[in-house]
Structure formats: structure tokens, C-alpha cells
C-alpha positions in Angstrom: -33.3 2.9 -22.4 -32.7 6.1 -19.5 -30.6 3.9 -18.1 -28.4 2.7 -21.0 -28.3 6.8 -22.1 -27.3 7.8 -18.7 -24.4 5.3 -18.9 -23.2 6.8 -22.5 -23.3 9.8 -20.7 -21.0 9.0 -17.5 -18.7 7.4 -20.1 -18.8 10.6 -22.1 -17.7 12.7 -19.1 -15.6 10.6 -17.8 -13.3 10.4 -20.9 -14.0 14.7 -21.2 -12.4 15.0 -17.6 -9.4 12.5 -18.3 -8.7 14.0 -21.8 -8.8 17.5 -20.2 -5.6 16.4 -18.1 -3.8 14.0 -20.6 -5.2 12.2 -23.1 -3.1 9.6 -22.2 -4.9 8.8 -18.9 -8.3 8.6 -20.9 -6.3 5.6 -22.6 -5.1 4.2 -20.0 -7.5 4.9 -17.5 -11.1 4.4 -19.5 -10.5 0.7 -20.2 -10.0 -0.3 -16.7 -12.6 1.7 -15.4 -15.4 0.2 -18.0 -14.6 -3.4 -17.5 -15.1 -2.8 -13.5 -18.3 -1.9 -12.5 -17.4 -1.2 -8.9 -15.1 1.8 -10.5 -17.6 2.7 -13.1 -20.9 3.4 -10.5 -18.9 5.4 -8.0 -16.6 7.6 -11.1 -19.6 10.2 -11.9 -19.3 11.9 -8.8 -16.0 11.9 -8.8 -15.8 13.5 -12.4 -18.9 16.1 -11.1 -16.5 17.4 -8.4 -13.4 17.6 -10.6 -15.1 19.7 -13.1 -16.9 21.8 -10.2 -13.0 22.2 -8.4 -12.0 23.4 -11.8 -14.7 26.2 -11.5 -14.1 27.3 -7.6 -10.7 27.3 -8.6 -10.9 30.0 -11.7 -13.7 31.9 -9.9 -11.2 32.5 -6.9 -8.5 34.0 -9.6 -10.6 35.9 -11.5 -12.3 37.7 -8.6 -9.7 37.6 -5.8 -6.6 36.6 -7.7 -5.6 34.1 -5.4 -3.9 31.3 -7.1 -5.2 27.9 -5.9 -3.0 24.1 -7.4 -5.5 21.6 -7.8 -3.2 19.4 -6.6 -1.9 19.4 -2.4 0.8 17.1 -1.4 0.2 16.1 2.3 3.2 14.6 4.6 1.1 13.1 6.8 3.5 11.8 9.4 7.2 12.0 10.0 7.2 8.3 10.9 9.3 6.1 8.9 9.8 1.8 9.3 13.1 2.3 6.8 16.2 4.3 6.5 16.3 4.8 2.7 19.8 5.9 1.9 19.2 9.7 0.2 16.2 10.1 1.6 15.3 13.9 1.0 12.4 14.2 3.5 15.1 12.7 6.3 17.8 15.2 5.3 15.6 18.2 5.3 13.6 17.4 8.8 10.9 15.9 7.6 11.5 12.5 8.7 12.7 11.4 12.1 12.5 7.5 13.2 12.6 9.2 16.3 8.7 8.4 17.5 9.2 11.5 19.8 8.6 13.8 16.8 5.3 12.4 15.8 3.7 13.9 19.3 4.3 17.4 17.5 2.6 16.8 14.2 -0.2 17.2 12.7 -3.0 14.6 14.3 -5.6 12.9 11.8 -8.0 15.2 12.2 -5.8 18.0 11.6 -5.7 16.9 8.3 -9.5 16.4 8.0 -9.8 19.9 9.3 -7.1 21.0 6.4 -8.9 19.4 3.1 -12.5 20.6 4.5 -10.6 23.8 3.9 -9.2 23.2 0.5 -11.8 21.5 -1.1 -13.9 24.9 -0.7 -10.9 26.4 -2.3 -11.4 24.0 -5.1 -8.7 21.8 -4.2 -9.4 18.3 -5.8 -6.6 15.4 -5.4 -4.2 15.1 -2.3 -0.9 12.9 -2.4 -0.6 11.4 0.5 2.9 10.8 1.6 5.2 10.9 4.7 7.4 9.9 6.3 5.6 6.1 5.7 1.4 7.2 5.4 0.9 3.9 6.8 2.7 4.6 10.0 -1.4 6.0 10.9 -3.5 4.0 12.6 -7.5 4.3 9.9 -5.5 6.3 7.6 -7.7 5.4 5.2 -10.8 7.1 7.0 -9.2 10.2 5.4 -9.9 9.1 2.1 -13.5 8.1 3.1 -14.5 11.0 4.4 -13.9 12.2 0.8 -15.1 10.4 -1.9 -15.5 12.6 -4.3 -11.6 13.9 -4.3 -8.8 11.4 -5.8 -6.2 10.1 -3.3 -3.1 8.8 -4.0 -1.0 7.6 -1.0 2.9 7.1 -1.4 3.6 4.1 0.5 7.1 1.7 0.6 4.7 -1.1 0.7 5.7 -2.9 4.0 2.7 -2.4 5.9 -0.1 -3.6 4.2 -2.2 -5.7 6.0 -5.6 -7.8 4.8 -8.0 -4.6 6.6 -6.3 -2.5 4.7 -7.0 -4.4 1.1 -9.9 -4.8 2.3 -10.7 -1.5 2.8 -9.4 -0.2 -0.3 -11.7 -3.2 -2.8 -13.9 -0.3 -1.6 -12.9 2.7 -1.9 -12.2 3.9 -6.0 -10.8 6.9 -5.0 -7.8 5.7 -3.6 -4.7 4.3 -5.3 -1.7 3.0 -3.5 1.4 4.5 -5.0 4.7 1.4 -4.2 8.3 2.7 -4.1 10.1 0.4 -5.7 14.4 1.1 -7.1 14.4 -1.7 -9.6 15.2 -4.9 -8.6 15.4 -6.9 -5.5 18.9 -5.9 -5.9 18.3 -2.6 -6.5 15.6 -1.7 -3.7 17.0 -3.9 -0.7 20.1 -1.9 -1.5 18.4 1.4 -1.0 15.6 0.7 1.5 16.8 -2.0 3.2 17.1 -6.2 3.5 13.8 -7.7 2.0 12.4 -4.6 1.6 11.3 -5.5 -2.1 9.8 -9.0 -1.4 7.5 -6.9 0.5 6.9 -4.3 -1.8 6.2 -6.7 -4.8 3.9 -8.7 -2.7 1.9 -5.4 -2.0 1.4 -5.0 -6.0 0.5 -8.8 -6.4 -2.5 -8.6 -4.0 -2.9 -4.8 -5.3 -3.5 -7.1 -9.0 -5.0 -9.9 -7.9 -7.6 -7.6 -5.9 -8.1 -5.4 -8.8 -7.4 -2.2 -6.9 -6.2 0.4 -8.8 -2.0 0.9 -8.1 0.6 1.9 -9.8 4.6 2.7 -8.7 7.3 5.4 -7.8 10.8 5.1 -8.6 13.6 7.8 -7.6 16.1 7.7 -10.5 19.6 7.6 -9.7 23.1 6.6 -11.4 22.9 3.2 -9.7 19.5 2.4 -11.6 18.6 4.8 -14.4 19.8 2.2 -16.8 17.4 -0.9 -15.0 14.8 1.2 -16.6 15.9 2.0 -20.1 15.6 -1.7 -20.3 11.5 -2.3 -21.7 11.0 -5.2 -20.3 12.2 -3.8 -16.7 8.7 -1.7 -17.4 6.4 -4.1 -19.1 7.2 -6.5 -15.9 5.2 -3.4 -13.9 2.3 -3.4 -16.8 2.0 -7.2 -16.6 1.0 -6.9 -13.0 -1.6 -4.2 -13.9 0.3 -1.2 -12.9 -1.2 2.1 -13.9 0.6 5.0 -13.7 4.8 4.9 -12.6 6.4 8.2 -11.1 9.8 8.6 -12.4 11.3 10.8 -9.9 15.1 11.9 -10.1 17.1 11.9 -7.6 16.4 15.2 -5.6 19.8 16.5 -4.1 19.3 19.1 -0.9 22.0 21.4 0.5 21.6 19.1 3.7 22.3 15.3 1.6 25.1 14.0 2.1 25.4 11.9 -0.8 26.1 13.7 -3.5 26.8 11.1 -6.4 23.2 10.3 -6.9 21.8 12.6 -8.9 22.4 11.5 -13.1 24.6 14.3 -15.1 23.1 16.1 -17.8 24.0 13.0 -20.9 22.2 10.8 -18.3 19.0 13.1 -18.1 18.9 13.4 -21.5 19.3 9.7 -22.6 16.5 8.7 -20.1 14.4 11.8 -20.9 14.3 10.1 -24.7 13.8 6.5 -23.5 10.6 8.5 -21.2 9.0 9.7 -24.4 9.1 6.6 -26.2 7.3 4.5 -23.3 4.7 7.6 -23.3 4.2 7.3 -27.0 4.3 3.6 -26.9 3.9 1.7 -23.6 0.3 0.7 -21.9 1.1 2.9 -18.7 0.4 6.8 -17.3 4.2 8.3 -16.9 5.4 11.0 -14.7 8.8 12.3 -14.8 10.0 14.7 -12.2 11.6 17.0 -13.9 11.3 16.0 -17.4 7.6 16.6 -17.8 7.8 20.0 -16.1 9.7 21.5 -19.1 6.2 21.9 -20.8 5.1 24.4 -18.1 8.4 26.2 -17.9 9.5 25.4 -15.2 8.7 23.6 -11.7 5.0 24.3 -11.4 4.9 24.0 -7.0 4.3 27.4 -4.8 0.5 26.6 -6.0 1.0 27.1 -9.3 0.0 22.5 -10.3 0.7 21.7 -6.3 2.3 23.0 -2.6 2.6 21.0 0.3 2.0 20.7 3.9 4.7 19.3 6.0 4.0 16.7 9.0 3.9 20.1 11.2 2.0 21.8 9.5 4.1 24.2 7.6 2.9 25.5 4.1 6.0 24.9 1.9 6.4 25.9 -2.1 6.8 21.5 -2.4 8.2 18.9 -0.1 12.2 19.2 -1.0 12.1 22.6 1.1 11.0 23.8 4.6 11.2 27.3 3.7 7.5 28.7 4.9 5.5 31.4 5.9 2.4 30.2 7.5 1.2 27.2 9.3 -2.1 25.7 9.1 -1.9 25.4 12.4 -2.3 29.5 13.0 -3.6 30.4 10.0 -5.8 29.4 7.2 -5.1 27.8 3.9 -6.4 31.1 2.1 -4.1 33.0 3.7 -0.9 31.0 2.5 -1.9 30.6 -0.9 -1.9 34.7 -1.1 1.1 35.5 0.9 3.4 37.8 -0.3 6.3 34.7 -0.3 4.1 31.9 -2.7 3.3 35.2 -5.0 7.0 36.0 -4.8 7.5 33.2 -6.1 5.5 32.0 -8.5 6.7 35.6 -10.2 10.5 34.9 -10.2 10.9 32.9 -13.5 14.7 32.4 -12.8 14.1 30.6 -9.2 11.8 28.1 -10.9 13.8 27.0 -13.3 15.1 23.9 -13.6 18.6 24.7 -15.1 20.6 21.9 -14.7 18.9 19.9 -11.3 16.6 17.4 -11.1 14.6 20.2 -8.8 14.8 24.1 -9.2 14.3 25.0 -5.2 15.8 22.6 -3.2 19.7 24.1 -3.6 18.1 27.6 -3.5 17.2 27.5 0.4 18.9 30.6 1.1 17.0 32.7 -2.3 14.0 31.6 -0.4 14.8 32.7 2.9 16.3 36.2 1.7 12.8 36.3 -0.6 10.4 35.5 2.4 12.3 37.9 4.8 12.8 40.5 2.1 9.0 40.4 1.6 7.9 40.3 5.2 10.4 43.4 6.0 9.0 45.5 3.1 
């Protein structure tokens, strides 16, 4: 009977803490999660340290008024096995197939060092991205040594071996996030020959495994339509997928393709076919920068998420390089309170998203003039 009441009650929080974000994920989310035991034993903790994150987190703004995203996205590397045409990370500096530049990033347990910090701060999922995570040797002992925070690694899907789907059968914290375009057509002519063979065989043995996956797509001219089309989607929810990022095209003063990005018609045609598959399709949607419109505006510079480069660099999010502090020579703490995020996070008119798929990344030189204008007052 204690036991059958304590399981009502891990049920109970668990759908509390996934309502409390969207009440979508509790749909999406709670199902799965009850008809696999593996994910329903090791959830409670999980839900125990979100809702104790939540409470570090408003403690630290109500007495120190330091502003802390509950959300860090981590470029752990910036090694990279494909040349994705419009890649924003390669055109701003933070990817270089060059294996030189990886001897000056962050190392493995920089990182560890980095979330012992944050998770103090109340800090609770990381995004693992890159540059290609993978590129790591044990990158998954990161997500080990944490089990209590949510992971979600951002991977192209080429270099998953057996160890690693073995690894992650264990590990319910972690899900493996495939970048896909569309079609074979579609991502081969992006990221490269064969590329999506690969990918889609990553989300068959994600499915067949029962490990927890879902998929990011960058939106462009070439394939926003491929999506409108429902069964384009319900392909992904046949295979078990999750939760799909939608993210548009990103356009940075240093890309040179510039016919990428959709026009405003485009963004709002697939902006309405969005909201339909939220109200109506079995999968968690995020649209980049669609869903930010309910918060005002972009929500990065710590106000839903920052980011950490491969060197270390504290950066408002991952489409600029414009920073004040470096993990590396300064703490975490110190970052999150500088005079530049602050600046930020108070200029309304820099964070919004106008008529871009991102609000900072053509404003590089606002955010230089801001930080120096700050530092020189």
C-alpha cells in the first residue's frame, strides 16, 4: 500500500513539474515515462532538483538580483565531421574543422568544473552542442556525473556507435537531439552525401532502444514547405520522436548566404501550420523564433538561457561572440551580473525580434558599443 501511494505521488509531481513548463510536455511526456519503468524509478530525483533549481534560482534574484536562466547552452567543442552549408557556428568562429583549434578549448573537465558551478546557481538543463558533441571521446560521463539535471545533446547523428546506445539505455537524463533538413534529398544537400542514411539510422536504434530522442531542423526557403506537409511530421512521431526544434534559418553579419532565411509571408504561413501541429500533433514543438513572441522577445543574456562558447566565452546565445567574461578567468556569478548581460536584458529594442529569425545576431556592433560603453563608464 506505501508503495503503491508513493508511486501516485511521483506521478503527481512529475506531471506538476511538466505542466509548470508546458502542459504540453506533461502530454507528451507522462505517457512515455509511465509505460517505462527504467524512466519512471530514476524521474523523482530528477523532478526534486528541478523544483529545488527553481528555488536557488528566485532566492538569488530576490536577495542579490542576479538573474540566473535555468537553461545553459554549452558548445562543447569546435570540432565538426561535416561542412553544413550556412552553418552559423562556422561563420561566427565557433567551428573550425581545423583540429588545431580544439587544443585551445575548453577540456572535459572544464566543463564539469562549469555546471558544478551553475548548478549551485540553480542552473538545471544544459544543451549540449558544438561544433559535433560527439567529436569527445566519454562525452557522455558529463551527463553522468549529473543525474539529477536534464541533458539534451545536439548531435548530426553520424557518430553513434553501439557504447554509446548502450550507454544512454541508461542514462534517463539524456536525450539525443538529430539534425535532420527533411529528406534524404534535403539533408545530403545541406550536410553532406549520405549524411541522412546515417542520421535516420541513429533515430531507428534511438526507437527500437526506447531512448528518449527527438529532432532539430533549421528552416529555410529550400525546405520550409517539406514541413507544412503532416505527414512529413507524423513520419518523425511514428518513429517515437518526442520533441522537434524548428529553428529558422539564423543569418549572421559574417554568412555568406544570404537567401536562406524565409521572408516575412513565409514566417507567417509556417508560424500558422506550427500552431496547428501544437494544438493537434502527438509531439513537444519548439520554434525559434516563433515561440519567443510570448516572452517579448528573444529571452537569451540569462533571461530562459546564455551560452558558453568552445573557449570559454560567456555570450548572450550561440549566434554571437560578443562577451565580457570567460569562465576561464572568472566565475559564472560574475558574468551573469555584469554590467553587459544586465545591459541587455534592459534594452527592450535590442531583443526584439522585428523582422529576423534572431534579434542579436545582425546587431554585433550594438553589442560591442554596449559592452564597451558599459566597461568605459
Amino acid at each position: 500500500m506505501v508503495f503503491y501511494i508513493n508511486n501516485i505521488f511521483k506521478v503527481f509531481e512529475l506531471k506538476k513539474a511538466l505542466n509548470s513548463v508546458n502542459p504540453n510536455l506533461s502530454k507528451i511526456f507522462l505517457p512515455f515515462v509511465l509505460q517505462n519503468p527504467e524512466y519512471f524509478l530514476k524521474s523523482y530525483p530528477i523532478v526534486k532538483n528541478y523544483w529545488c533549481s527553481n528555488e536557488i534560482r528566485r532566492e538569488l534574484l530576490d536577495k542579490e538580483g542576479i538573474k540566473v536562466p535555468p537553461i545553459m547552452i554549452l558548445s562543447v567543442t569546435p570540432s565538426c565531421n561535416l561542412s553544413c552549408q550556412g552553418c552559423f557556428a562556422f561563420n561566427i568562429g565557433n567551428v573550425n574543422q581545423d583540429i588545431s583549434s580544439a587544443k585551445h578549448s575548453l577540456r572535459k573537465e572544464d566543463w564539469i568544473n562549469f555546471i558544478d558551478e551553475s548548478n549551485k546557481l540553480g542552473v538545471f538543463s544544459y544543451l549540449i552542442a558544438g561544433g559535433e558533441p560527439f567529436m569527445i571521446p566519454n562525452l557522455l560521463d558529463i551527463c553522468k556525473s549529473y543525474k539529477n539535471n536534464l541533458f539534451l545533446i545536439f548531435t548530426n547523428g553520424t557518430l553513434i556507435n553501439d557504447s554509446i546506445f548502450s550507454e544512454l539505455e541508461k542514462l534517463v537524463n539524456t536525450l539525443l537531439i538529430v539534425s535532420l533538413e527533411g529528406n534524404d534529398y534535403l539533408t545530403d544537400k545541406r550536410r553532406g552525401a549520405d549524411t541522412f542514411n546515417k542520421a535516420f539510422s541513429t533515430i531507428n536504434k534511438l526507437n527500437e532502444k526506447n531512448i528518449l530522442s527527438g529532432v532539430s531542423v533549421t528552416i529555410t526557403k529550400d525546405n520550409y514547405l517539406y514541413w507544412m506537409e503532416e505527414d512529413n511530421l507524423q513520419k518523425l512521431i511514428d518513429k517515437d520522436i518526442k520533441i522537434a526544434f524548428f529553428i529558422e534559418y539564423i543569418e549572421t553579419e559574417a554568412s555568406p548566404e544570404k537567401l536562406y532565411s524565409l521572408n516575412l509571408e513565409q514566417r507567417k504561413i509556417f508560424r500558422e501550420k506550427i500552431l496547428y501541429y501544437k494544438k493537434n500533433k502527438n509531439i513537444f514543438i519548439i520554434h525559434s523564433p516563433g515561440d519567443e513572441d510570448a516572452f517579448g522577445g528573444c529571452v537569451s543574456s540569462g533571461i530562459g538561457f546564455a551560452h558558453i562558447n568552445p573557449y570559454g566565452d560567456v555570450t548572450p546565445c550561440p549566434v554571437t561572440n560578443v562577451s565580457s567574461h570567460n569562465i576561464k578567468t572568472s566565475s559564472f556569478k560574475e558574468a551573469l551580473k555584469s554590467d553587459f548581460f544586465v545591459a541587455i536584458r534592459e534594452n527592450k529594442k535590442l531583443l526584439e525580434n522585428n523582422d529576423s529569425a534572431c534579434s542579436l545576431a545582425l546587431k554585433v556592433k550594438e553589442l560591442e558599443q554596449l559592452k564597451n560603453r558599459k566597461f568605459d563608464s
